[in-house]
C-alpha positions as MATLAB code, in Angstrom:
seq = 'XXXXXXXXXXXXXXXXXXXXXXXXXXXXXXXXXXXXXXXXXXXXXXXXXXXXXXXXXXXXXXXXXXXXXXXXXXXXXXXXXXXXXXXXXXXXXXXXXXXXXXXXXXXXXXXXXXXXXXXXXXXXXXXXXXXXXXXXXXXXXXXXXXXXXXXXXXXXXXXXXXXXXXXXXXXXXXXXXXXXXXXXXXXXXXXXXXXXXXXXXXXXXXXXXXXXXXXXXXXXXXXXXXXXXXXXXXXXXXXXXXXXXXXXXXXXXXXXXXXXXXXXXXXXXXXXXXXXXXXXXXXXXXXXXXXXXXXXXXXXXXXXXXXXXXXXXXXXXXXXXXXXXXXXXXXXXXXXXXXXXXXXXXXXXXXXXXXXXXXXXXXXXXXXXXXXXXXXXXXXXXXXXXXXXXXXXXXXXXXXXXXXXXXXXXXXXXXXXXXXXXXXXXXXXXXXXXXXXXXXXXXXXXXXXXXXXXXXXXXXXXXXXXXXXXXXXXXXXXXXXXXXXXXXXXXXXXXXXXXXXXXXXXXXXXXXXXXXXXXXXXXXXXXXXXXXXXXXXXXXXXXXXXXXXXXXXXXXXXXXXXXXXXXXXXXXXXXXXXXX';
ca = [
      14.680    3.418  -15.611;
      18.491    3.329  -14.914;
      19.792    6.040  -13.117;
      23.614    5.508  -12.786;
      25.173    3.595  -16.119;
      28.530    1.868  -16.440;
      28.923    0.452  -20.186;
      30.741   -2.703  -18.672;
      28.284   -3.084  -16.196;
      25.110   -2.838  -18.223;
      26.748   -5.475  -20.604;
      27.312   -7.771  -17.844;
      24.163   -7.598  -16.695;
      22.227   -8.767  -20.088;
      19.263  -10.231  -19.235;
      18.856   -9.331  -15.561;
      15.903   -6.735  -16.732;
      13.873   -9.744  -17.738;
      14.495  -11.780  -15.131;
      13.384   -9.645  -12.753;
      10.417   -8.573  -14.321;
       9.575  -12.226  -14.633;
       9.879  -11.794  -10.635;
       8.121   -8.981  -10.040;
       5.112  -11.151  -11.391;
       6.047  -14.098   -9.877;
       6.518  -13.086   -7.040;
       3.293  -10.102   -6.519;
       6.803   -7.886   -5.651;
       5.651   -4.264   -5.369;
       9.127   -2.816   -5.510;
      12.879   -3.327   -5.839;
      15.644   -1.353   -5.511;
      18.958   -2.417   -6.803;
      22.738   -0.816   -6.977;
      25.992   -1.325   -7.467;
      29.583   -0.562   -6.454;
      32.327   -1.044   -8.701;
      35.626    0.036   -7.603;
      34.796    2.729   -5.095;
      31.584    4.168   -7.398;
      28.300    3.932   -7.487;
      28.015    2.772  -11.388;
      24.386    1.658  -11.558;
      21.088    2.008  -10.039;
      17.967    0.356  -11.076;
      14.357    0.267   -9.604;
      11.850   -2.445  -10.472;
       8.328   -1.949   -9.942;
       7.673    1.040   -7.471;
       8.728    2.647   -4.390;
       4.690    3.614   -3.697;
       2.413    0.852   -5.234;
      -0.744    3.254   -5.039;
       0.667    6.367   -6.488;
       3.244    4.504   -9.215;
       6.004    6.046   -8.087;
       9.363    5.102   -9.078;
      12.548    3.587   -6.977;
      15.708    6.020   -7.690;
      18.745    6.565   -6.215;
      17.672    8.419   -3.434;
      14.942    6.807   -2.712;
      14.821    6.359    1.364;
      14.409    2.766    3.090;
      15.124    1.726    6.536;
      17.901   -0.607    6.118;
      16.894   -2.569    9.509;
      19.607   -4.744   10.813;
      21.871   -3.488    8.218;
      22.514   -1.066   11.075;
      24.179   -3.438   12.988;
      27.383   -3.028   11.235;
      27.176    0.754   11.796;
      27.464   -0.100   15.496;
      29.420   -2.765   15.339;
      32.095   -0.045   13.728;
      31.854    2.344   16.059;
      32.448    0.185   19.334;
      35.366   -0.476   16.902;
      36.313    3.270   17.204;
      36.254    3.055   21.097;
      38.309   -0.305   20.653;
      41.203    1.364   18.801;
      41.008    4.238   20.985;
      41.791    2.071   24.316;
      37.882    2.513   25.528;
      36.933   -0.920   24.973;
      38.307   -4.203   24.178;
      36.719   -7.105   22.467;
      37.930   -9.662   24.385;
      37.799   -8.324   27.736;
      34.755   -8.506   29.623;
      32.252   -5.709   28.930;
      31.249   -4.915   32.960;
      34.960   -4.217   33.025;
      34.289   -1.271   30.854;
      30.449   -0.423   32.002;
      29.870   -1.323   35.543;
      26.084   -0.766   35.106;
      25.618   -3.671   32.760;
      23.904   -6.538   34.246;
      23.021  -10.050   32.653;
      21.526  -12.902   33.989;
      23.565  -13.949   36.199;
      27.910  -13.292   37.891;
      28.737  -16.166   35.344;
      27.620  -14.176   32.214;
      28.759  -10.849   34.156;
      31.835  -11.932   34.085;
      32.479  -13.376   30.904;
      29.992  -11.484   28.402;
      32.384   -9.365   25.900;
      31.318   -6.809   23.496;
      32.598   -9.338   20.472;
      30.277  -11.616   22.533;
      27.165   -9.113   21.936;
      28.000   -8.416   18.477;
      28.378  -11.550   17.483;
      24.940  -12.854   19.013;
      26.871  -15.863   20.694;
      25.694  -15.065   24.016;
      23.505  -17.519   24.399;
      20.553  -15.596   25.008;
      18.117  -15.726   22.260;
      15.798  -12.985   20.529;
      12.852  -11.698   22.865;
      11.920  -10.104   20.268;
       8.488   -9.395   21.347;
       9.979   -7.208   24.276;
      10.997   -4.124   21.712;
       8.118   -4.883   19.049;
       6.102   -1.734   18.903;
       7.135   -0.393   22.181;
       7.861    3.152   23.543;
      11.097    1.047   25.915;
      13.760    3.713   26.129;
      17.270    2.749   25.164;
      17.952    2.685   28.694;
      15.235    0.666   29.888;
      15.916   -1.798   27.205;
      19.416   -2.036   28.337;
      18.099   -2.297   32.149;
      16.161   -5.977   30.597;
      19.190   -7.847   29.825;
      18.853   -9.066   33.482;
      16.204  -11.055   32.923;
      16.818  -13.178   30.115;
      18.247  -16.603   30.412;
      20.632  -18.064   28.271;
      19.254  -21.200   26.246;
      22.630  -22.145   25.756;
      25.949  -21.536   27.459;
      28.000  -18.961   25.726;
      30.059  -19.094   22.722;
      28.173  -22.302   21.702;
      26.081  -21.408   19.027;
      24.706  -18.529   16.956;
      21.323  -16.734   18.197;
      20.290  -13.575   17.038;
      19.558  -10.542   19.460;
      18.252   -7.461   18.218;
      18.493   -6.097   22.022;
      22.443   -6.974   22.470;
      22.904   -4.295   19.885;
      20.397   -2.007   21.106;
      22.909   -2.642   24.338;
      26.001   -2.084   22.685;
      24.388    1.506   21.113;
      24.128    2.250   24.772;
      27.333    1.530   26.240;
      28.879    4.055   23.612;
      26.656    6.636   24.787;
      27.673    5.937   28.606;
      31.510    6.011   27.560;
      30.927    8.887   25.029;
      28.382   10.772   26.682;
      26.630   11.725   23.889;
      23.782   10.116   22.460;
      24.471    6.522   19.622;
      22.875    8.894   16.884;
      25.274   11.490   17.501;
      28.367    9.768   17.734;
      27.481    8.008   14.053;
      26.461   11.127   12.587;
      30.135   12.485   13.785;
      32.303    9.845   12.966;
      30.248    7.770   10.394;
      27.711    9.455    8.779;
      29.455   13.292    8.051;
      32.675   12.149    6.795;
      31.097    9.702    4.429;
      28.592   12.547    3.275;
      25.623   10.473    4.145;
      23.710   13.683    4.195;
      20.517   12.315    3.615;
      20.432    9.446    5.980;
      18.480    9.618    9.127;
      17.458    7.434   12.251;
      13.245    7.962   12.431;
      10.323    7.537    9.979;
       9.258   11.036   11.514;
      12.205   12.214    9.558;
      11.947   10.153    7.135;
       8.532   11.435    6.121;
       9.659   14.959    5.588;
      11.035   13.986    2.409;
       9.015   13.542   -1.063;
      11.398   10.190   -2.024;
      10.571    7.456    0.742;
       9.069    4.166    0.484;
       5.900    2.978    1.418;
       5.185   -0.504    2.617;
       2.927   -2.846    0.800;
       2.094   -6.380    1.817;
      -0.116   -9.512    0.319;
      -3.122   -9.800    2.011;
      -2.939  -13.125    3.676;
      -4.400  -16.121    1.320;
      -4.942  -13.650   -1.506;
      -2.701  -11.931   -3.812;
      -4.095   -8.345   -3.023;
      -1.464   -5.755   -1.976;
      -2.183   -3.564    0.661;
      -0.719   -0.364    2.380;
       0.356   -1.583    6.322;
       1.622    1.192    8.802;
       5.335    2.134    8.799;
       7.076    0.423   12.452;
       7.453    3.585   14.222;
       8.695    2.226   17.556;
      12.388    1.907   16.742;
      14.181    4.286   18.784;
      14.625    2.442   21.784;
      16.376   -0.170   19.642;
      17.769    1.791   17.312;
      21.504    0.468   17.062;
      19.950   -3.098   15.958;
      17.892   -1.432   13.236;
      16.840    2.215   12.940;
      18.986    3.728   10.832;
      17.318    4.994    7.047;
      19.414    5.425    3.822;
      18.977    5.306    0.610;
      21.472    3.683   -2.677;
      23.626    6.839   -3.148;
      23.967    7.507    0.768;
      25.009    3.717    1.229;
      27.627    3.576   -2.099;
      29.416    5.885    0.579;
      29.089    3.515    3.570;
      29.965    0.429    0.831;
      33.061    2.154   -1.082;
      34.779    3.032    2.718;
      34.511   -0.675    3.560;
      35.632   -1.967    0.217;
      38.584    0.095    0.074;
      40.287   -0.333    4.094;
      38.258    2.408    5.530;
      39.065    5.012    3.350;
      36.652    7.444    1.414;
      37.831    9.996   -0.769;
      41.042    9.641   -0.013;
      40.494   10.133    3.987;
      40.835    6.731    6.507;
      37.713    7.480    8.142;
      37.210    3.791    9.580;
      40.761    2.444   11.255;
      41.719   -0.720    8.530;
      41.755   -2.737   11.525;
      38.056   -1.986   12.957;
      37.114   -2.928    8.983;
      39.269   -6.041    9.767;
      37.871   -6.931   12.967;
      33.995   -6.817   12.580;
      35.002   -9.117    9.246;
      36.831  -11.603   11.465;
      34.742  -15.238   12.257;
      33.286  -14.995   15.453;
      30.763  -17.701   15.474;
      30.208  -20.722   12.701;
      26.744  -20.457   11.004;
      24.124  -23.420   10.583;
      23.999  -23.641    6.475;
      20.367  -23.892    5.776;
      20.216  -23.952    1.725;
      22.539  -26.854    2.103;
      19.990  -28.579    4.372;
      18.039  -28.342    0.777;
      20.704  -29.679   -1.263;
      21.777  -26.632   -3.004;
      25.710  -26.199   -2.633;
      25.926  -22.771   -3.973;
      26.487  -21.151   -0.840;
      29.264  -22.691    1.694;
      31.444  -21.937    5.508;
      28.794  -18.963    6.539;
      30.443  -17.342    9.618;
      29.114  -14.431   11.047;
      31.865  -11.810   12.257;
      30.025   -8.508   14.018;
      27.670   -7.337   12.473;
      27.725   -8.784    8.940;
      28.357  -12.778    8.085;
      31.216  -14.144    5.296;
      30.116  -16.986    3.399;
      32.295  -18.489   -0.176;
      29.486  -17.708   -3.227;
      30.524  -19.910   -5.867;
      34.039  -20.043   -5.008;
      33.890  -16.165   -4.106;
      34.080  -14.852   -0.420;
      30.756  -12.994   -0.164;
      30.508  -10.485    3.211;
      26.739   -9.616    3.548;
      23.573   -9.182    6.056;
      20.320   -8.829    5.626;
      18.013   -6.457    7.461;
      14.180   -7.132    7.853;
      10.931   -4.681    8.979;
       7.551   -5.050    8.305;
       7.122   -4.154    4.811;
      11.018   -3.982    3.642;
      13.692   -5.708    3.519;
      17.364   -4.851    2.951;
      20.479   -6.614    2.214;
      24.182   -5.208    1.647;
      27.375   -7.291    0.339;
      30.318   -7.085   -1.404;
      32.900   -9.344   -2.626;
      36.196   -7.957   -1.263;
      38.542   -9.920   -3.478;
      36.053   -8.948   -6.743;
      35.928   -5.458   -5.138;
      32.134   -5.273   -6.382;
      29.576   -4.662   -3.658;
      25.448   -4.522   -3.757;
      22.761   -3.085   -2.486;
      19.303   -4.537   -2.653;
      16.085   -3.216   -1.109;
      12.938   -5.418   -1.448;
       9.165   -4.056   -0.555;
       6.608   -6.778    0.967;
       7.089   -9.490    3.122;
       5.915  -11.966    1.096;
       8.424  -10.508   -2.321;
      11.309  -12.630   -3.681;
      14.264  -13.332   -1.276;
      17.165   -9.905   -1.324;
      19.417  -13.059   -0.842;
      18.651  -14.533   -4.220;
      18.582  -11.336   -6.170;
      21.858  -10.713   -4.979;
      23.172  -14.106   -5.663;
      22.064  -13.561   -9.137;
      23.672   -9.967   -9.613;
      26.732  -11.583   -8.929;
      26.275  -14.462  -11.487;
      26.006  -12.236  -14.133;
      28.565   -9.628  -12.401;
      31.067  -12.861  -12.657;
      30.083  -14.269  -15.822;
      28.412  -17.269  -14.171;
      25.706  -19.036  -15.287;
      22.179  -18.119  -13.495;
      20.955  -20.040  -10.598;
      17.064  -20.612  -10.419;
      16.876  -18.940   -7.062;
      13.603  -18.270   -7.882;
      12.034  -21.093   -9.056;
      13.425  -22.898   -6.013;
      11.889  -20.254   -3.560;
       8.275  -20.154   -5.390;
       8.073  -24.162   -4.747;
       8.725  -23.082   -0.862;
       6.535  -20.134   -0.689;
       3.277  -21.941   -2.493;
       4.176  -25.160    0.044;
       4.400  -22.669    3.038;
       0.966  -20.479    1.789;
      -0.973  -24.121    1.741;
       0.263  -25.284    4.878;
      -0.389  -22.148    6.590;
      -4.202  -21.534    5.120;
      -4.635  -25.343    5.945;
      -3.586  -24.826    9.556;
      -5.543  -22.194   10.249;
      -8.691  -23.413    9.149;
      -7.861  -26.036   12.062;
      -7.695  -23.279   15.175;
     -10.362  -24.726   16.877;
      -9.601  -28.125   16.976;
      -8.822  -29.396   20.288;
     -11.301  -26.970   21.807;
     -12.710  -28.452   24.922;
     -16.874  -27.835   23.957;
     -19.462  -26.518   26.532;
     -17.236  -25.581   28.940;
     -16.973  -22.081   30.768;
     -14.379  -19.831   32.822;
     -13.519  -20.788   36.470;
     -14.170  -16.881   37.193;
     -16.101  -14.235   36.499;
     -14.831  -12.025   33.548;
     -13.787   -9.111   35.652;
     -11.544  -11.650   37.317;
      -9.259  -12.368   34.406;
      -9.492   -8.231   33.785;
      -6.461   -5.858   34.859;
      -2.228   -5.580   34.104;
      -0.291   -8.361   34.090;
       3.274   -7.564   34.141;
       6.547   -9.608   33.378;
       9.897   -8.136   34.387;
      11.413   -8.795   30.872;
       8.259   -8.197   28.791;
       6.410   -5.052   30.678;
       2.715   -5.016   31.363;
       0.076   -6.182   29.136;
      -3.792   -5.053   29.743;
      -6.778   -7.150   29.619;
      -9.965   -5.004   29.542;
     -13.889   -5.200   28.892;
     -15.870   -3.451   26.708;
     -19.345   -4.287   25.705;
     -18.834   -7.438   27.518;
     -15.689   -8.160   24.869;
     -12.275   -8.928   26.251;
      -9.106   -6.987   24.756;
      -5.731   -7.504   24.666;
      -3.363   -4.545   24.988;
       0.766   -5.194   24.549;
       2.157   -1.499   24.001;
       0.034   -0.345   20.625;
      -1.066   -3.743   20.147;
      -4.521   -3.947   20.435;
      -6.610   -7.256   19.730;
     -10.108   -8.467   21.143;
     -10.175  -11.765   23.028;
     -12.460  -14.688   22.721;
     -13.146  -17.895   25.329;
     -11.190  -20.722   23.648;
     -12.208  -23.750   26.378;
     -12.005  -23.786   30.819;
      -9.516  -20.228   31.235;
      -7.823  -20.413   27.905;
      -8.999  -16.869   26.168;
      -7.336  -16.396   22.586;
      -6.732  -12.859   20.667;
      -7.729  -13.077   17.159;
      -5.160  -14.396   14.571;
      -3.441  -10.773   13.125;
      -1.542  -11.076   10.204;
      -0.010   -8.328   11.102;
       0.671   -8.544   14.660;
       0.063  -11.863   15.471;
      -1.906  -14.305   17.736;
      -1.922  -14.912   21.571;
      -3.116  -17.556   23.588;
      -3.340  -17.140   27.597;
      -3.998  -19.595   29.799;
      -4.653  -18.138   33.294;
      -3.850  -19.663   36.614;
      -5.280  -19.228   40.188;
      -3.322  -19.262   43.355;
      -3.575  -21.267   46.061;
      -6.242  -18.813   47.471;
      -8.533  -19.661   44.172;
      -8.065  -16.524   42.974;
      -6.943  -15.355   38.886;
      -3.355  -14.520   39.546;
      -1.311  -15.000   35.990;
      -1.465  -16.271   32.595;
       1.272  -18.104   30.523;
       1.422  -17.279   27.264;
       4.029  -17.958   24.342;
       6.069  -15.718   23.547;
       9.594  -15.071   21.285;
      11.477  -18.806   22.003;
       8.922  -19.590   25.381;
       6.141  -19.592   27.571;
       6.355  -16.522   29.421;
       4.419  -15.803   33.117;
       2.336  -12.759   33.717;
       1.649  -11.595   37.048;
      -1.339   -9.435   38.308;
      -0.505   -6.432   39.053;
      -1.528   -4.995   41.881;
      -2.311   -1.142   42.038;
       0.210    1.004   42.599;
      -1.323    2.996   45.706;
      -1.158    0.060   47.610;
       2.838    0.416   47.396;
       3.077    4.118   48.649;
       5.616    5.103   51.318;
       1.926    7.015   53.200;
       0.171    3.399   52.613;
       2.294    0.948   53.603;
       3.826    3.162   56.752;
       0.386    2.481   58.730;
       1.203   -1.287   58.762;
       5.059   -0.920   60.724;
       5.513   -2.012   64.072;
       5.546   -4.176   66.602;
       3.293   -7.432   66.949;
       3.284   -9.835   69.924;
       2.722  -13.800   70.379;
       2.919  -14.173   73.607;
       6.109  -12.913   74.783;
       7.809  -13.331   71.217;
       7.917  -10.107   69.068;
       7.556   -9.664   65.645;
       8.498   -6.453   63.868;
       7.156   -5.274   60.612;
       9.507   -2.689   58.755;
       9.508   -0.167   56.058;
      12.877   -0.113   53.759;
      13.565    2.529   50.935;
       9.984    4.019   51.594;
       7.938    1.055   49.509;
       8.803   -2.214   50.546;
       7.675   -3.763   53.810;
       9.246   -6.605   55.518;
       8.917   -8.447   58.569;
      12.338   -8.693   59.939;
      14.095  -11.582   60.321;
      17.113  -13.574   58.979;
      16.545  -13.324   56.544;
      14.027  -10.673   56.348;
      10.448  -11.738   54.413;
       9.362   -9.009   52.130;
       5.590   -8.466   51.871;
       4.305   -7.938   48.765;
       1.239   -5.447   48.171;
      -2.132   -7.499   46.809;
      -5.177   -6.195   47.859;
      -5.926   -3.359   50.183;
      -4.259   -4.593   53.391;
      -3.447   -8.182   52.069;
       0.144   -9.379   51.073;
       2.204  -12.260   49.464;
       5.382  -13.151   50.132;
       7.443  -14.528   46.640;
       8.715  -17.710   48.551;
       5.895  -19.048   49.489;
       2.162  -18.813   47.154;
      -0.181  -19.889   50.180;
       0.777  -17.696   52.671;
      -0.639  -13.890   52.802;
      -0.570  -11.572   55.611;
      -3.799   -9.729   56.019;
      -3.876   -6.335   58.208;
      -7.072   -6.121   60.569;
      -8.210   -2.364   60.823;
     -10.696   -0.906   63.244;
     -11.640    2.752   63.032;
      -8.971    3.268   60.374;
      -6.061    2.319   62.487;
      -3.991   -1.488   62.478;
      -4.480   -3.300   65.415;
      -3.416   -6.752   64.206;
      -2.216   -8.843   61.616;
      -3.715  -12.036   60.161;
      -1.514  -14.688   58.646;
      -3.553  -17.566   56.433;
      -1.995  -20.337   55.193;
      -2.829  -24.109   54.894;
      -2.634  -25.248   58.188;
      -5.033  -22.341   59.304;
      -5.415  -18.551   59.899;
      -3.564  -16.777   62.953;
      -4.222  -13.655   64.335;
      -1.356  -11.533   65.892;
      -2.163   -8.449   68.040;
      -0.174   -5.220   67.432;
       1.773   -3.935   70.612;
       1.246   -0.625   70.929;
       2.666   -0.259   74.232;
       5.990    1.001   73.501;
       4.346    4.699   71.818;
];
């Protein structure tokens, strides 16, 4: 059912209707949506298939879809406001503008840009797995960037990172003051009369037009309902905003046409200049395969320019569990499109989009499809075939080091946050935010979740410290192997807890003090000073050095000495009282 028509445009588009179709079985699709901008208007909107598999219900023009990382030009433009307004500049480094960002290291602090950021050239890659399905804040997110470190040096290669824009969300609410939603809804969002756009699923599900996501059941071609990814707040600026065709025609006609809706420049020319602009060259993957169609990708901020054909092409994507997104237009051809695909496993938005624009431009019709079914059916096989191999390479009849209690408790990482291993009815579980998988002995202290298609797999491998103890596990993660560290409980850090332990300990006639600094961190002064870090009750670690702890010897409740262990032996150091 068409719900916009242009004459012109419906002629053009002869034999599109059968092609997808042909798709939509081809392909197990569930639902697209498809529109298009001609000259400022909306002049045709199309759904194929359904918007809710179960219930039949139909794709229309208001139909509302997250749009995923097709907020990242929404951002991108409004760090453009602050730019033209003197807040910001893109070439200047960001801590100049926001003291309180922090990256790896004085190197990146003082060279990271916001162009930088938006252009995911800072050589830090994804983490994804940090933000997936967590309740982060914004803030917290933004308090992260810390602790990753680059792969590469800056500005020497393209690697996407959703939490660079989640970043760049959150400088404009330090320098604005109000909150990234806000400030869009103000400057983007009311004078394009997106009225029906919104930022949650929460809001999104108090409307009767919304999507529902359906997937293929892995090695089958059942669809199936999966749960709407709820967690997107804290990342929101990469990916949380949700629109629908008529809302984004808005969003599509003010960037086709300098900025200017309805006669009104609501985006400066040069801010719709600037995120255009190449920022960073992009590797050219479909070339890899021999197909020449699309050539020079660059990404700019927040959207990429490749030449389609001969045509300059400006486009993203934007990708969720369950939908995908993509938005382009062709600035000379001043056409644009907007393409929303349901199930992970549907027909590439890339392709349909390349193929609007064949028939759009009177060109003849690649098989984009054809080409991507030979990859799909070679990826399904190789996938089933691998997994039906999990187990090989399993080390037979051999048991954990420990007891299972002992590989039991929060492990944290500083980037990554705490996951839980637990017990119940002597079965192991694995708990990363609202993740939740059970846990099975793979070989020695290797435990494996089960393989979720939904979720994913995990595979720890614990360690022990020098005290033969289960201390860690290394597991991969994002682009890594990633260290977890046993927590220890948090009582044992209280300013009351840790207070008992100050003081003054003698060797001799050489003094040793112990000291409590900003009420939860003991040290035992020195140059420099040795911070003690909380274990067991009464028993630290220091970070420099794994086989040394310092144990605190109690009698009738009160510290009379401390023990230090390490390899050469165990010491005993008497507390001096004598100065009370």
């Amino acid at each position: 059912m068409a719900f916009a028509q242009d004459a012109d445009i419906q002629k053009k588009l002869k034999g599109f209707d059968r092609e997808m179709a042909k798709a939509l079985k081809d392909w197990n699709m569930p639902g697209v949506g498809v529109g298009i901008v001609k000259d400022g208007k909306l002049v045709f909107v199309k759904g194929y298939g359904y918007r809710d598999y179960e219930k039949k219900l139909p794709i229309t023009a208001n139909t509302l879809f997250p749009i995923a990382s097709n907020t990242k030009l929404f951002t991108a433009t409004a760090v453009g406001f602050l730019v033209n307004e003197g807040k910001l500049d893109w070439d200047k480094p960001i801590k100049t503008y926001v003291p309180a960002i922090q990256f790896y290291n004085n190197e990146l602090n003082n060279t990271i840009t916001i162009r930088d950021m938006l252009a995911h050239r800072t050589g830090v890659t994804r983490h994804d797995l940090i933000w997936f399905k967590s309740t982060f804040t914004r803030n917290e997110l933004f308090e992260k960037l810390k602790y990753l470190e680059p792969a590469q040096s800056l500005r020497q290669g393209f690697l996407y990172n959703n939490l660079m824009y989640a970043a760049s969300g959150h400088i404009i609410e330090i320098i604005e003051g109000k909150t990234w939603e806000s400030y869009l809804k103000e400057r983007i969002f009311g004078p394009l009369k997106m009225n029906s756009t919104v930022f949650s699923i929460g809001d999104m599900k108090k409307q009767q037009d919304i999507f529902v996501p359906f997937n293929e059941k892995r090695d089958t071609d059942v669809l199936y309902q999966i749960p709407y990814l709820e967690e997107t707040e804290g990342l929101g600026p990469a990916g949380s905003v949700i629109s629908n065709i008529n809302d984004l025609s808005h969003w599509l006609s003010a960037l086709m046409n300098k900025g200017i809706f309805e006669g009104k420049q609501v985006i400066p020319e040069a801010v719709v200049k600037a995120t255009m602009e190449p920022s960073i060259v992009l590797k050219n993957g479909l070339l890899d395969q021999g197909f020449t169609e699309v050539l020079n990708p660059v990404y700019g901020m927040g959207r990429q320019s490749v030449s389609y054909r001969g045509h300059q092409l400006v486009l993203h994507g934007g990708d969720l569990p369950g939908i995908h997104s993509q938005i382009s237009y062709m600035p000379q051809d001043n056409v644009g499109v907007i393409v929303f695909v349901i199930g992970d496993h549907s027909f590439s938005y890339n392709s349909i989009t390349y193929n609007i624009y064949e028939h759009l431009l009177g060109l003849s019709v690649t098989p984009w499809s054809e080409r991507g079914i030979k990859n799909r059916d070679a990826g399904k096989k190789l996938g089933k075939e691998g997994r039906a191999k999990a187990m090989e390479g399993q080390v037979k009849n051999t048991k954990p080091s420990h007891e299972l209690t002992d590989y039991m408790g929060d492990f944290e990482n500083d980037a990554y946050g705490i996951i839980n291993i637990s017990q119940k009815d002597g079965q192991l579980f694995f708990t990363k935010y609202k993740i939740q998988l059970p846990m099975h002995h793979f070989h020695y202290d290797r435990f494996d979740t089960v393989n979720d298609e939904e979720v994913g797999f995990y595979s720890l491998n614990y360690q022990t410290n020098p005290q033969g103890e289960i201390d860690r596990f290394v597991v991969s993660m994002d682009e890594g192997e990633v260290t977890f560290a046993k927590k220890a409980d948090a009582g044992l850090s209280t300013e009351e807890t840790l207070k008992q332990y100050t003081g003054t300990y003698k060797i001799g006639t050489s003094k040793i003090e112990v000291v409590l600094k900003n009420k939860n961190h003991l040290f035992i002064a020195g140059s420099p000073d040795l911070e003690l870090i909380p274990y067991k009750p009464h028993l630290f670690k220091t970070k420099e050095y794994a086989d040394f702890t310092i144990e605190f010897i109690l009698e009738n409740g009160k510290v009379t000495a401390m023990k230090q262990k390490d390899g050469t032996g165990e010491y005993e150091i008497k507390k001096d009282d004598s100065g009370k």
